[in-house]
NUSE-658033 format. One record per residue: x, y, z of N, C-alpha, C in turn; residue in three letters. Coordinates in nm, 3 decimals. Example, Ala and Ser with C-alpha at 12.3 -4.5 7.8 and 13.67 -1.06 7.14 Angstrom:
// residues 2
PT,1.319,-0.569,0.780,1.230,-0.450,0.780,1.320,-0.330,0.780,ALA;
PT,1.285,-0.225,0.708,1.367,-0.106,0.714,1.290,0.003,0.787,SER;
// end
This chain:
// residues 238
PT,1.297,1.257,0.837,1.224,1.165,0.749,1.187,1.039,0.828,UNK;
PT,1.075,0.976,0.846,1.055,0.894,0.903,1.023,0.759,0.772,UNK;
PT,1.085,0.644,0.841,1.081,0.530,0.754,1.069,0.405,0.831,UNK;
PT,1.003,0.351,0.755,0.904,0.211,0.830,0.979,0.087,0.799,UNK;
PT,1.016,-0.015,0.915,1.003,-0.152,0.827,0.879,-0.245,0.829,UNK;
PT,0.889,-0.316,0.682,0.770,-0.396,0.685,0.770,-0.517,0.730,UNK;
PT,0.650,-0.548,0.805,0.664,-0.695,0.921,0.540,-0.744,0.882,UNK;
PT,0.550,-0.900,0.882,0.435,-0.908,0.870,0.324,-0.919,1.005,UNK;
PT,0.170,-0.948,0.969,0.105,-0.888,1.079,0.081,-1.042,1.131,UNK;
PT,0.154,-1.147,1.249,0.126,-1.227,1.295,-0.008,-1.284,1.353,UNK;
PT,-0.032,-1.142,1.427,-0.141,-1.149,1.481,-0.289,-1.161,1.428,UNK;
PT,-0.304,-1.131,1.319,-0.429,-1.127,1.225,-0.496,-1.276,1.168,UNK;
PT,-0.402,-1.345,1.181,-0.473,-1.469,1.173,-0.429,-1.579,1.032,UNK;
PT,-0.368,-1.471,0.914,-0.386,-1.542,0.817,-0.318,-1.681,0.802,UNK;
PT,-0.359,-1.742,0.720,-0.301,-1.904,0.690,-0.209,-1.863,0.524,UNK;
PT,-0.223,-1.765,0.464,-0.184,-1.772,0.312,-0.038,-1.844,0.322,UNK;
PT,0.012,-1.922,0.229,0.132,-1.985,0.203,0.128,-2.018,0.092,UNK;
PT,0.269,-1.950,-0.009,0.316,-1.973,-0.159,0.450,-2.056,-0.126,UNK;
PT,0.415,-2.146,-0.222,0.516,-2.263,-0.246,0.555,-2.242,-0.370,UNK;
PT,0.657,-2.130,-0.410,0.662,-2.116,-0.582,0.867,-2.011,-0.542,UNK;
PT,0.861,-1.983,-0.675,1.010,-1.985,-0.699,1.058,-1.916,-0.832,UNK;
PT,1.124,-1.815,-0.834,1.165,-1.765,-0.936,1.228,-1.847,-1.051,UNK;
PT,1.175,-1.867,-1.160,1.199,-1.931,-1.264,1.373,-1.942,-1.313,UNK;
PT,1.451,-1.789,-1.300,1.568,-1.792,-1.359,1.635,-1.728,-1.256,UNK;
PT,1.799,-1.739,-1.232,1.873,-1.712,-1.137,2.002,-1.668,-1.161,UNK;
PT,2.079,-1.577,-1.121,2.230,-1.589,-1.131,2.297,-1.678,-1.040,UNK;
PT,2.353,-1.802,-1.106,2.457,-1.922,-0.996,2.513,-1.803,-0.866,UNK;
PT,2.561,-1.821,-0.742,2.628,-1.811,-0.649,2.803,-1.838,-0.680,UNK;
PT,2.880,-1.745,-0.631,2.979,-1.772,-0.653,3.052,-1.849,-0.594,UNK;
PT,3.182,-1.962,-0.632,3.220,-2.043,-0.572,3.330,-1.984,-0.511,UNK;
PT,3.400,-2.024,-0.425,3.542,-2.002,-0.355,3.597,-1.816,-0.454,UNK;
PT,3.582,-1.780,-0.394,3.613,-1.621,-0.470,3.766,-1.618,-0.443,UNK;
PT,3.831,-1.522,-0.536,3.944,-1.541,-0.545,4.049,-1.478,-0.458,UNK;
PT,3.943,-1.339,-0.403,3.993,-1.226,-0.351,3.971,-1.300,-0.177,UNK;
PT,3.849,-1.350,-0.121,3.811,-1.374,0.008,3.772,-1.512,0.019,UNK;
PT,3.775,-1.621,-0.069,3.774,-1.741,-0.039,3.628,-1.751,0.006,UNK;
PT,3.536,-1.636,-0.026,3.415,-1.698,0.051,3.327,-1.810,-0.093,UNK;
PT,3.227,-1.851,-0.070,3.107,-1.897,-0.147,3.000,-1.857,-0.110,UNK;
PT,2.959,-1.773,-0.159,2.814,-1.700,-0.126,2.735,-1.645,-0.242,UNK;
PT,2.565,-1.630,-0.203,2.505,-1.578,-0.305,2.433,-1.481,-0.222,UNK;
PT,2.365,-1.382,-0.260,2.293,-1.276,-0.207,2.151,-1.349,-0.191,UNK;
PT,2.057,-1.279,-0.110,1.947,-1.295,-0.057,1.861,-1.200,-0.090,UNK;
PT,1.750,-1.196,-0.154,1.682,-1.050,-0.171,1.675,-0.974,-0.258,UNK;
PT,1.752,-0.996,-0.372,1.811,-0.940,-0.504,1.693,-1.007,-0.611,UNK;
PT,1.590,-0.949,-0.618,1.439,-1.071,-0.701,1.379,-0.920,-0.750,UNK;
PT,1.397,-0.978,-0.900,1.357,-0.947,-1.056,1.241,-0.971,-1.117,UNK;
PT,1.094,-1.011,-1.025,0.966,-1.049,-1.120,0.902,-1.017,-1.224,UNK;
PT,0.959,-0.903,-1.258,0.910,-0.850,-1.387,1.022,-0.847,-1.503,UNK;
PT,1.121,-0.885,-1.474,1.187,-0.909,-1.593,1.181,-1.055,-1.655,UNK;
PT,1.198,-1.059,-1.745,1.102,-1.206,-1.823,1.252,-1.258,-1.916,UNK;
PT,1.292,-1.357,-1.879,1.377,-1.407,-1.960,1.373,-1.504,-2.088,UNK;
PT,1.261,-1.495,-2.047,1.170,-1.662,-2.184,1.276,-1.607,-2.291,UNK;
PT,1.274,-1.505,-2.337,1.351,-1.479,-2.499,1.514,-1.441,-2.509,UNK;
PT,1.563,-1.476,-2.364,1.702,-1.416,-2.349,1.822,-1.619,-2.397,UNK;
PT,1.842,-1.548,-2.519,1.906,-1.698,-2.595,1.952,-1.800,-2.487,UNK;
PT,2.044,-1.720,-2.373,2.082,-1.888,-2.306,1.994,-1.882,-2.193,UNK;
PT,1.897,-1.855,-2.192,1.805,-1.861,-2.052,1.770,-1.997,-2.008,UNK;
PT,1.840,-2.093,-2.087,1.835,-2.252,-2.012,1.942,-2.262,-1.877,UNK;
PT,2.044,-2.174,-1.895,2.155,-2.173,-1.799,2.150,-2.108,-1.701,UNK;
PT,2.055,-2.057,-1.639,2.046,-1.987,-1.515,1.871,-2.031,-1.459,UNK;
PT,1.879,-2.176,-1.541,1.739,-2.227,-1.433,1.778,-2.325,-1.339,UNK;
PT,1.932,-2.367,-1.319,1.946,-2.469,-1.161,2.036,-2.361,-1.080,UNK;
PT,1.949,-2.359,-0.948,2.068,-2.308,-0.812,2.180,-2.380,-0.777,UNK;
PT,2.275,-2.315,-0.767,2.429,-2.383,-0.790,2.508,-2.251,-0.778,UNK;
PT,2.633,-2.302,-0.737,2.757,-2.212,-0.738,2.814,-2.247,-0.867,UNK;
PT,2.969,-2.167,-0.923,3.029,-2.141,-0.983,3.125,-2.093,-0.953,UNK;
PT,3.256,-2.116,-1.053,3.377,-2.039,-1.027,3.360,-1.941,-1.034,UNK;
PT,3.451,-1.831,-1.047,3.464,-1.671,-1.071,3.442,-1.652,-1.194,UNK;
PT,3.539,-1.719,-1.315,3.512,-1.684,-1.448,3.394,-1.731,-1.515,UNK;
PT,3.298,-1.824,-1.473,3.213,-1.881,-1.515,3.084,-1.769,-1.472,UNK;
PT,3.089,-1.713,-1.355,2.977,-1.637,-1.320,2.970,-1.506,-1.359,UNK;
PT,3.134,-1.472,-1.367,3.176,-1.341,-1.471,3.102,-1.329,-1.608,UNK;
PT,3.118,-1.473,-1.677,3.087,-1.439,-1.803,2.912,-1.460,-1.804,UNK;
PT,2.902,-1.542,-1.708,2.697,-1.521,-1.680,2.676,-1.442,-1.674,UNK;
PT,2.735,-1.343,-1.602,2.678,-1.190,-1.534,2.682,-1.067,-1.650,UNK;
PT,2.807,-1.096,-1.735,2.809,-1.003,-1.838,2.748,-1.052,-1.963,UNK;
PT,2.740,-1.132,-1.967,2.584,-1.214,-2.079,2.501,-1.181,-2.031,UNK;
PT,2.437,-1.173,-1.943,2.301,-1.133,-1.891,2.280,-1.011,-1.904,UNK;
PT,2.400,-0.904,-1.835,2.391,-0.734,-1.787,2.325,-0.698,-1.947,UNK;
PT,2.389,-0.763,-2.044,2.356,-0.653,-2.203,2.175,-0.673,-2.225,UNK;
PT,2.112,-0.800,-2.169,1.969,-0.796,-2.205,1.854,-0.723,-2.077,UNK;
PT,1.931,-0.699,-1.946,1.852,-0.614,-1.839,1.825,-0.461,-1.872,UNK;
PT,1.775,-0.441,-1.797,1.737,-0.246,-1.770,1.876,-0.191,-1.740,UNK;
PT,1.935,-0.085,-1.774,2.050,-0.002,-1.715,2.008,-0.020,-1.605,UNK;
PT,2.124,-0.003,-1.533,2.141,-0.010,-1.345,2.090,-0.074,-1.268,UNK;
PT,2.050,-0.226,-1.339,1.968,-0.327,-1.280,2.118,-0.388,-1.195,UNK;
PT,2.124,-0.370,-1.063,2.207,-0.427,-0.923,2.186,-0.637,-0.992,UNK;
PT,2.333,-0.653,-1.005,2.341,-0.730,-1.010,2.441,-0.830,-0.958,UNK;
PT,2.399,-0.931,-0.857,2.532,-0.996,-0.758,2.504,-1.124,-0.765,UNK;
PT,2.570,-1.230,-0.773,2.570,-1.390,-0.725,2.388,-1.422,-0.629,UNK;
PT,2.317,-1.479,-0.740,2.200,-1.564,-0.672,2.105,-1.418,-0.675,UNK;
PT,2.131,-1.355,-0.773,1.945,-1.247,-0.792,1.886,-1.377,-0.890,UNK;
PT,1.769,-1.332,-0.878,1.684,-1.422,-0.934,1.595,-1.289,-1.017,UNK;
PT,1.513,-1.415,-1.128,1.403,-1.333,-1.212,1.279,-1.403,-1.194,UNK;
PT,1.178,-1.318,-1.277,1.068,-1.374,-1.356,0.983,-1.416,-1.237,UNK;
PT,0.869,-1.400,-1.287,0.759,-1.442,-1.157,0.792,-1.563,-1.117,UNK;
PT,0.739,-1.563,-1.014,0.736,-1.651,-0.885,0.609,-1.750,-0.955,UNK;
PT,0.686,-1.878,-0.926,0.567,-1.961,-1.000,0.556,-2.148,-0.918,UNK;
PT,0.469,-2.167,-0.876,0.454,-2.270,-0.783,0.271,-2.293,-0.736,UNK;
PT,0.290,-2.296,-0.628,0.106,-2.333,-0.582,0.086,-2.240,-0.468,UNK;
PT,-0.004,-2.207,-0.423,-0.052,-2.147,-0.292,-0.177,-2.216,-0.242,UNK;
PT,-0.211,-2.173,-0.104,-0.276,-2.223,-0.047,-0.321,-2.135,0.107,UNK;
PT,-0.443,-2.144,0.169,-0.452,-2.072,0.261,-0.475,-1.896,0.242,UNK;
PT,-0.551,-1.869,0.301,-0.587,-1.682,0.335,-0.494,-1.623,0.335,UNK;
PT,-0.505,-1.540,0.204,-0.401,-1.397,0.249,-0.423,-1.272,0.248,UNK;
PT,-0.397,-1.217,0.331,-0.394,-1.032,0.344,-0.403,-0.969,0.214,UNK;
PT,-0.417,-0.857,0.254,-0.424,-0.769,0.080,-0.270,-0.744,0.093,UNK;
PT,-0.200,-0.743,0.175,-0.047,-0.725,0.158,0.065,-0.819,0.231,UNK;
PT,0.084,-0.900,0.156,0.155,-1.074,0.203,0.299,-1.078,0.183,UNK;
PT,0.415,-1.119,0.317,0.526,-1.162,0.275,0.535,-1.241,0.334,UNK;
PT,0.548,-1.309,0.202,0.622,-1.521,0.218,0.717,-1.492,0.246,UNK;
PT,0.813,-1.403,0.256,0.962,-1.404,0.320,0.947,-1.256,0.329,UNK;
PT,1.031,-1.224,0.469,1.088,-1.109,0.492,1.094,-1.028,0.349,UNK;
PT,1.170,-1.056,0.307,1.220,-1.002,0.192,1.171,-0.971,0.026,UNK;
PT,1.031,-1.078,0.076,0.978,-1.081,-0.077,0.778,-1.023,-0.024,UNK;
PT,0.753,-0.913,-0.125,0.621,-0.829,-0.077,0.530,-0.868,-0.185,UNK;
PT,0.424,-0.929,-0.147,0.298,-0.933,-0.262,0.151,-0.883,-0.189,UNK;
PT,0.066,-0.798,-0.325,-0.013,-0.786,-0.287,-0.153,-0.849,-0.370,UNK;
PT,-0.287,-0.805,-0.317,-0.385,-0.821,-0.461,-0.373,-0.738,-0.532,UNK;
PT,-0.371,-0.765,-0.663,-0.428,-0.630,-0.830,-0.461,-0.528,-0.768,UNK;
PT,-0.628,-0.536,-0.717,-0.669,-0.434,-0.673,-0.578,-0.325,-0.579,UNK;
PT,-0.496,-0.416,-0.513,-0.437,-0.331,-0.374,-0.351,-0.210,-0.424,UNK;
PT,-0.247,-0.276,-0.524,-0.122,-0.231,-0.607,-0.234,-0.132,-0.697,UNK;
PT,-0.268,-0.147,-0.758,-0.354,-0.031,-0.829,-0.464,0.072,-0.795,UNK;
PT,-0.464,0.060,-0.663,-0.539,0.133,-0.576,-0.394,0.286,-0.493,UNK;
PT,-0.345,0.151,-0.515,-0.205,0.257,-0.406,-0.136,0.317,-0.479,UNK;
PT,-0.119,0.257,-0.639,-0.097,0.358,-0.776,-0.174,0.485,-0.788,UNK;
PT,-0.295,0.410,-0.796,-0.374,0.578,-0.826,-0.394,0.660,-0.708,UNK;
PT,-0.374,0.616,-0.585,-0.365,0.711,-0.481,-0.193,0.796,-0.481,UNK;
PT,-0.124,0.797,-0.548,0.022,0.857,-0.525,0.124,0.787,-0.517,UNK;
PT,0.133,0.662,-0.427,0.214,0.617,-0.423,0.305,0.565,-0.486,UNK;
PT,0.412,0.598,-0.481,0.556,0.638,-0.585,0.624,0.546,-0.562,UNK;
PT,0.657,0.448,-0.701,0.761,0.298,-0.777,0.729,0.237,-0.709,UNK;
PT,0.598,0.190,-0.752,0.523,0.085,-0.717,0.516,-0.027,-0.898,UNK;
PT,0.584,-0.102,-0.917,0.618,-0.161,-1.022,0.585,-0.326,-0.958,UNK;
PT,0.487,-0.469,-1.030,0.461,-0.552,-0.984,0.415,-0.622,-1.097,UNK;
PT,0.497,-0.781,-1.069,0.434,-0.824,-1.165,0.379,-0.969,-1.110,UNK;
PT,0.240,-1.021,-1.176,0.155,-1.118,-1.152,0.226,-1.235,-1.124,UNK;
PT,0.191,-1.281,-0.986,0.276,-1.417,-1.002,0.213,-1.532,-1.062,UNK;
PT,0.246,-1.655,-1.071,0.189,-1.787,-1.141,0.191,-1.900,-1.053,UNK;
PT,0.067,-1.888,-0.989,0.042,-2.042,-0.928,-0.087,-2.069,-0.907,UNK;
PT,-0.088,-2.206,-0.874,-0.213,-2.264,-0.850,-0.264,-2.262,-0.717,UNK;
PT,-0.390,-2.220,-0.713,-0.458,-2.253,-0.529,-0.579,-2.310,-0.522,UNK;
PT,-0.579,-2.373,-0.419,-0.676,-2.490,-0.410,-0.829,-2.423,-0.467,UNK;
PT,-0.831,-2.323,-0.416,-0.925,-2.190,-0.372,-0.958,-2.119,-0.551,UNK;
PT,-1.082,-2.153,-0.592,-1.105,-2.096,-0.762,-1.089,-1.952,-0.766,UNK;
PT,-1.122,-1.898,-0.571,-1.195,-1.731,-0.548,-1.044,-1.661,-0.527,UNK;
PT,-0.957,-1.772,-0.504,-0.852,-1.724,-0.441,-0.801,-1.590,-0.504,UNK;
PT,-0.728,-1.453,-0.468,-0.674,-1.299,-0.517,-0.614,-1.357,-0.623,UNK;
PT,-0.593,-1.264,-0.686,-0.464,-1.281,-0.795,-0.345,-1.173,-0.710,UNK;
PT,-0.251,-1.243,-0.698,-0.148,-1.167,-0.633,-0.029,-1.119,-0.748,UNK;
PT,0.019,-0.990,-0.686,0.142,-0.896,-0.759,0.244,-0.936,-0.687,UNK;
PT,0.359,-0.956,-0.710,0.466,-0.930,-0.617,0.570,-0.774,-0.688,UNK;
PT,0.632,-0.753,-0.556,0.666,-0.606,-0.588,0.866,-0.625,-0.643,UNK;
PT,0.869,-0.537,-0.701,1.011,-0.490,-0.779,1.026,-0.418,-0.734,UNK;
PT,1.084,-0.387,-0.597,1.180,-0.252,-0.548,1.312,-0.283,-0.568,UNK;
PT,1.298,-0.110,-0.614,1.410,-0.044,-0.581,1.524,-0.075,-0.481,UNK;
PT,1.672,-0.014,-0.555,1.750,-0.033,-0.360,1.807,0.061,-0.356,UNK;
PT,1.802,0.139,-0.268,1.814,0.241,-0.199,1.882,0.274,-0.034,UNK;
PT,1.963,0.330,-0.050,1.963,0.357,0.137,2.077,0.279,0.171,UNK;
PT,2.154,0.348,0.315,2.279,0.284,0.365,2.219,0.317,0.514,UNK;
PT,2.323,0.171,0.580,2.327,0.193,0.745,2.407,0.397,0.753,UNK;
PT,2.391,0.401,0.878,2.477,0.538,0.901,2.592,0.442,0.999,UNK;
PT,2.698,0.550,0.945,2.819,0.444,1.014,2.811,0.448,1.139,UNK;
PT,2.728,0.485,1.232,2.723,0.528,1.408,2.700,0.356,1.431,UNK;
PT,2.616,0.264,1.334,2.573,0.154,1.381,2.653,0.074,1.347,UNK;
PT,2.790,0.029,1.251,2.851,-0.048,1.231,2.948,-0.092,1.291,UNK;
PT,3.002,-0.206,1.322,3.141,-0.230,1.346,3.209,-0.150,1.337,UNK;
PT,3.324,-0.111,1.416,3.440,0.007,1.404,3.555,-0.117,1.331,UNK;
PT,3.546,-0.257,1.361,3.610,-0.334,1.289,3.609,-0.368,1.213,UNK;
PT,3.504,-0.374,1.153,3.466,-0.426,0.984,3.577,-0.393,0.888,UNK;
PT,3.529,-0.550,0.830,3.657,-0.537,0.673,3.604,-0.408,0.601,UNK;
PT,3.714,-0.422,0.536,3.616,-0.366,0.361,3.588,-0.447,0.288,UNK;
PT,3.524,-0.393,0.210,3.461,-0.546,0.121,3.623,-0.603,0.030,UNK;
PT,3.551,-0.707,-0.010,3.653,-0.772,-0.109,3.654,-0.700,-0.217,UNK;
PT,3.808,-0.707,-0.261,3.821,-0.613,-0.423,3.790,-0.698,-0.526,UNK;
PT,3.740,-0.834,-0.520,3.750,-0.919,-0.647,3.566,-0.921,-0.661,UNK;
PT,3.451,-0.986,-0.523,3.342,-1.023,-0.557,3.255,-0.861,-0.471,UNK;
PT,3.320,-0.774,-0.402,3.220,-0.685,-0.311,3.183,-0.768,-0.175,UNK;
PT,3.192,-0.906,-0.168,3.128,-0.924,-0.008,3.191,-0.862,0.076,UNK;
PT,3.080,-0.811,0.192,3.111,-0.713,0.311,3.039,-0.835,0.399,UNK;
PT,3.170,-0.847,0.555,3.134,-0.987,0.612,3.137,-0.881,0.728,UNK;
PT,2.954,-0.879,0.769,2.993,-0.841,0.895,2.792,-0.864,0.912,UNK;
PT,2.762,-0.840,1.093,2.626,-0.883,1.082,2.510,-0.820,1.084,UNK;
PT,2.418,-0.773,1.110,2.335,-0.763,1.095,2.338,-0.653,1.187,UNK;
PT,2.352,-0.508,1.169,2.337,-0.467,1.305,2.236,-0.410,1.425,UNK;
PT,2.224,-0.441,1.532,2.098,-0.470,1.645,2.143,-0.321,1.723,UNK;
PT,2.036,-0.236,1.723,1.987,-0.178,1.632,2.032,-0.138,1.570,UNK;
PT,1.982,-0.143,1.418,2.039,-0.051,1.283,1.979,0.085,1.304,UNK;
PT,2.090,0.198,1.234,2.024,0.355,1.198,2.013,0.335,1.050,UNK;
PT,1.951,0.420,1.014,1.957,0.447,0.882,2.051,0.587,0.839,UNK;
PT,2.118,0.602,0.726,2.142,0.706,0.697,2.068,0.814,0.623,UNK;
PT,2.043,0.894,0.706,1.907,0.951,0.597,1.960,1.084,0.478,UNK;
PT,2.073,1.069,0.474,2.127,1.152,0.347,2.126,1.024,0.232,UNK;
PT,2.083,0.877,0.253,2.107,0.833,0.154,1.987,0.806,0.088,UNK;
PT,1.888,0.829,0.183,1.741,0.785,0.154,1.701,0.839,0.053,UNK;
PT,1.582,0.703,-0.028,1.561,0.800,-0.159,1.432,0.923,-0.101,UNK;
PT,1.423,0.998,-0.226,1.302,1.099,-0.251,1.161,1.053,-0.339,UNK;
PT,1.227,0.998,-0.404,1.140,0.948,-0.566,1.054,0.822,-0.535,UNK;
PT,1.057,0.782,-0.422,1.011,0.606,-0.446,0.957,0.591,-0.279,UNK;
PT,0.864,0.534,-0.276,0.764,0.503,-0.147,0.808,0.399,-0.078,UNK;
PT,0.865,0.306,-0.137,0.917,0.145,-0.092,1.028,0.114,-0.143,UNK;
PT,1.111,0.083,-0.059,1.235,0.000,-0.118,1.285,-0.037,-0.051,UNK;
PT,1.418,-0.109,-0.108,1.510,-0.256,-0.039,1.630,-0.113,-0.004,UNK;
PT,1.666,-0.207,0.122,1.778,-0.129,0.156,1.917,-0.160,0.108,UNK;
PT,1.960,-0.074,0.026,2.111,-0.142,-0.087,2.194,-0.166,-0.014,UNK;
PT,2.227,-0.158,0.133,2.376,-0.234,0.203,2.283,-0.378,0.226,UNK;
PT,2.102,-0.401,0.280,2.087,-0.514,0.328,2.001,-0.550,0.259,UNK;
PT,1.938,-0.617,0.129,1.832,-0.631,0.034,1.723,-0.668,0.116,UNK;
PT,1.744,-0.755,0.202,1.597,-0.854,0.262,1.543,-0.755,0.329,UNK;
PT,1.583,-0.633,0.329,1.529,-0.547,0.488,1.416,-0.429,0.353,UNK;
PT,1.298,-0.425,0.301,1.200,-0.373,0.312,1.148,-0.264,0.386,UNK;
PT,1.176,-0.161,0.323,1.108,-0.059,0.396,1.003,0.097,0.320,UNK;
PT,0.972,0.145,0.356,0.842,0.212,0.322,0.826,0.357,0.428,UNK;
PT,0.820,0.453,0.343,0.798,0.593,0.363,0.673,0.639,0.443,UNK;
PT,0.676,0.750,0.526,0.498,0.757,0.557,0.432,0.801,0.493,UNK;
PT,0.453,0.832,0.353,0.309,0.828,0.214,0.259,0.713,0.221,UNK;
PT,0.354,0.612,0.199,0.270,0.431,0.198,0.210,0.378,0.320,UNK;
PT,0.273,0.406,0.437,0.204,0.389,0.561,0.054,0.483,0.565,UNK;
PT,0.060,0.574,0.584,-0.078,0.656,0.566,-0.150,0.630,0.451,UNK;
PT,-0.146,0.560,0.315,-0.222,0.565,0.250,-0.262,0.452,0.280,UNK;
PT,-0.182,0.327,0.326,-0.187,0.165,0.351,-0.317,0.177,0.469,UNK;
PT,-0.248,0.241,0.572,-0.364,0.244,0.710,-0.478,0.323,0.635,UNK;
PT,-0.463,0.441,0.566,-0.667,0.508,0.515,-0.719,0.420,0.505,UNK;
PT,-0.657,0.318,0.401,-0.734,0.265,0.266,-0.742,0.142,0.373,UNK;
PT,-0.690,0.109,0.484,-0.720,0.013,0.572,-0.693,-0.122,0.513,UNK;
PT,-0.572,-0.121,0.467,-0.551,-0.289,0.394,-0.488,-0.352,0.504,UNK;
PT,-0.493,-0.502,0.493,-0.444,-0.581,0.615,-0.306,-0.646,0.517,UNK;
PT,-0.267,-0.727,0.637,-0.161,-0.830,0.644,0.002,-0.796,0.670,UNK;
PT,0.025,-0.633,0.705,0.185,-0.629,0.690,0.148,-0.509,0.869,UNK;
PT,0.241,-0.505,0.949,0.242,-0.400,1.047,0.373,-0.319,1.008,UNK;
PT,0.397,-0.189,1.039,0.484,-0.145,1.021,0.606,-0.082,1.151,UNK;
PT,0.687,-0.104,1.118,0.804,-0.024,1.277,0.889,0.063,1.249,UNK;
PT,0.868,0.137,1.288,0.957,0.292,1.262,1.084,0.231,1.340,UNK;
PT,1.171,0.291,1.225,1.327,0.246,1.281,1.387,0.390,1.255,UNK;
PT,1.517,0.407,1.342,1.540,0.473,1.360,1.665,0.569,1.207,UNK;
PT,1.673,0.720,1.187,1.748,0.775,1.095,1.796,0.869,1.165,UNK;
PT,1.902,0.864,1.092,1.995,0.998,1.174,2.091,1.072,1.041,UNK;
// end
């Protein structure tokens, strides 16, 4: 199985830049009880789930940590109004991305590693061509520009594990109280390809969220249809 990561395309020239921010958030946990860490996840972003009508949705609009029991009972207040099996850890965020933009962008734009937007057209072009869980919802901002795209940002999936050939032979296990696994980034990563999905063209990788990646249905339909702004790098599966 061959699988791509998505980069963006430096070289092409664009200027596009979004200055905007997910409306609602899960706090970060404070001093955990099990590992003493304080951490929130990176990459864990919900744009299409809409909290406007979720009763305490005033309490998860400032970034901030929390104790254990305080984020416990956020997390299980929240879990009853999400989708079943919506992955949920310290600092996911929701709801479109909402702020200003400014500057040229590609038909396929990431303001961060980790976060993928495209134009309407692009996302519904790559729908009706096949491409599988492709789910996006409109973001909200202002640009200087009246002509400026209307941009989607994407809701993937998470999917997929390192293969253990690439990890630390030292690594902890995670903590039994919050799940953090403290170890880095690994240069080069494999993929495990018994974990890879079947069903879905794009997705976040579930040991590393920020890491984006994409099947060669989406690469070949991306290069036909000749859209700009993202390059892709075959990484390696075993």
């Amino acid at each position: 199985m061959n699988v791509y990561k998505l980069e963006s395309d430096v070289a092409a020239g664009f200027t596009g830049e979004l200055r905007a921010t997910h409306p609602w958030l899960l706090p970060g946990l404070e001093n955990c009880s099990g590992c003493g860490h304080t951490w929130a996840a990176t990459g864990l972003e919900y744009p299409c789930i809409d909290l406007t009508d979720f009763p305490h949705q005033a309490q998860y609009r400032k970034p901030r940590a929390e104790p254990e029991h305080v984020l416990t009972r956020m997390t299980e207040q929240l879990r009853s109004w999400l989708p079943q099996g919506t992955l949920l850890e310290p600092g996911a965020r929701f709801g479109p991305m909402t702020g200003t933009a400014r500057g040229l962008f590609g038909e396929l734009h990431l303001p961060m590693p980790w976060t993928l937007c495209m134009y309407r057209e692009v996302l519904e072009r790559l729908q009706a061509e096949g491409v599988r869980g492709l789910q996006g919802c409109r973001i909200n901002v202002r640009h200087r520009d009246d002509q400026a795209p209307e941009l989607f940002e994407l809701q993937l999936e998470h999917h997929g594990h390192f293969h253990p050939d690439c990890l630390p032979a030292d690594r902890k296990p995670p903590c039994p109280r919050c799940g953090l696994e403290s170890y880095e980034l690994p240069d080069p990563y494999i993929l495990d390809a018994q974990s890879l999905p079947t069903t879905v063209d794009l997705f976040r990788l579930a040991d590393w969220p920020t890491l984006i990646f994409a099947t060669q249905r989406f690469v070949d339909t991306v290069q036909r249809l000749d859209f700009d702004g993202v390059v892709f790098r075959q990484v390696a599966v075993r």
